[in-house]
Each structure stands twice: as structure tokens, then as C-alpha cells.
N, C-alpha and C positions, 0 to 999 in steps of 0.2 A: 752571698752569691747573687748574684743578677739573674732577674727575669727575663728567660727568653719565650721566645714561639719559634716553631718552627715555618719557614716560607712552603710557599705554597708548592707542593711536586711538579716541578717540569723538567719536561727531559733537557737536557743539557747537552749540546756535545762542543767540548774543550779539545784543541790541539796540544796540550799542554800533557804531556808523556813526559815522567818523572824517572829519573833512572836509579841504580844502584837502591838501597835503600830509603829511600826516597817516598812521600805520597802526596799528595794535594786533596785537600779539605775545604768543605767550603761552610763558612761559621757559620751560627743559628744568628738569626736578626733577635736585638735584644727587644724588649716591650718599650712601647711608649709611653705606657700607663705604670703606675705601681698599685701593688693590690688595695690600698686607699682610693687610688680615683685620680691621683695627682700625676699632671701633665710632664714627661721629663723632655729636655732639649737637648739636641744633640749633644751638647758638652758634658751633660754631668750621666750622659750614659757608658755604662760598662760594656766592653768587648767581653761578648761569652766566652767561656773556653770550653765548647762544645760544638762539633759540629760534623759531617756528613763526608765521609772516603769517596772521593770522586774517581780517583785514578791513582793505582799503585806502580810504582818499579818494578823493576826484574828480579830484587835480590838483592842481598850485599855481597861482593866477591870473596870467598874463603881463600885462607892460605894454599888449599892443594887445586884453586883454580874454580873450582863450583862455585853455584848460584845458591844461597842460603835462603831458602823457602819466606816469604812475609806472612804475619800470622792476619795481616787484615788482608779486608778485600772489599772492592767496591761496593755503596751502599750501606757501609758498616756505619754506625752511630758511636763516635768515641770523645772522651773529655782528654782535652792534653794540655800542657803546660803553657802557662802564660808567655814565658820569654822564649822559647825553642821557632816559633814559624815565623817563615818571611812574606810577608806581605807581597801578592801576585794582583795584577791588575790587568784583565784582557774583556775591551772595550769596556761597557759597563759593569759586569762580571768583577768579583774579587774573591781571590782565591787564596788559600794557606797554603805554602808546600814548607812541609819538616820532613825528621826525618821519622821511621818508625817508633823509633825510642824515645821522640817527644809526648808520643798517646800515652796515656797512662793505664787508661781503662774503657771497653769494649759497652757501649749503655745499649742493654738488651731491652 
């Protein structure tokens, strides 16, 4: 697994409202360094698959018409699957949006 850090806390605010079951993530920046000392270059670094619930959906729509509750919520710190999120880009800013069911697990 790759070394990350996490970027430095700043408030954010995205236009970027995700619907149905839906969330936007925004990845941990990997390290530069490895824990030898050795310098890595963009190319041979790994994309985390870790990172920060920016903005959730409404819900998935159930069969009798309701809004099915999302078990995340913004701020949450979660590891999700490699292939599931699509690459979002607003100005400098890059962002994940999947769907619920791509997180796998909640890192408390």
C-alpha cells in the first residue's frame, strides 16, 4: 500500500451536489518521500485509495418511492475501491465522486 499524508485542513466550498446515492471524496496526497529517504516522481507514485467525504446525495430511491438513509456523511475518512470513482476536476481542485457502495470501510 502507498504512503500517504494527509493535506493540510482547509475549508472548501464545492458546487459540486451529488445526487441519488452518490458522494464526492477528495483523495489523500500520496508522499513524496518513502520511508528510506528516496525521492519518488510523479510516475511511479500510487493514487491512495483513501480519502475525505466532502459532499453526500440525498439517498438511493426505494421501490415504494422513499429516500434510503446514506450511512456516510461529510468529513468521514473512508478507504474505497480502486476501480469504482470517476475522476472530477473543478478549477485546481480534484475530486472523486462514486457511489456509496464503492467505500468499503469507515477509518476512524
Amino acid at each position: 500500500m502507498a504512503a500517504t499524508k494527509t493535506k493540510k485542513a482547509t475549508k472548501k466550498s464545492t458546487n459540486l451536489q451529488p445526487i441519488g446515492d452518490r458522494i464526492v471524496v477528495e483523495r489523500e496526497e500520496s508522499l513524496d518521500t518513502t520511508a528510506g529517504g528516496i525521492l519518488l516522481p510523479e510516475s511511479a507514485k500510487d493514487k491512495p485509495s483513501r480519502g475525505t467525504v466532502i459532499a453526500v446525495g440525498n439517498g438511493r430511491l426505494l421501490k415504494d418511492g422513499t429516500r434510503g438513509e446514506l450511512q456516510l456523511k461529510p468529513g468521514d475518512h473512508v478507504l474505497f475501491t480502486s476501480y469504482g470513482p470517476d475522476e472530477i476536476k473543478l478549477g485546481d481542485d480534484e475530486f472523486l465522486l462514486m457511489r456509496e457502495d464503492d467505500v468499503l470501510a469507515v477509518i476512524e
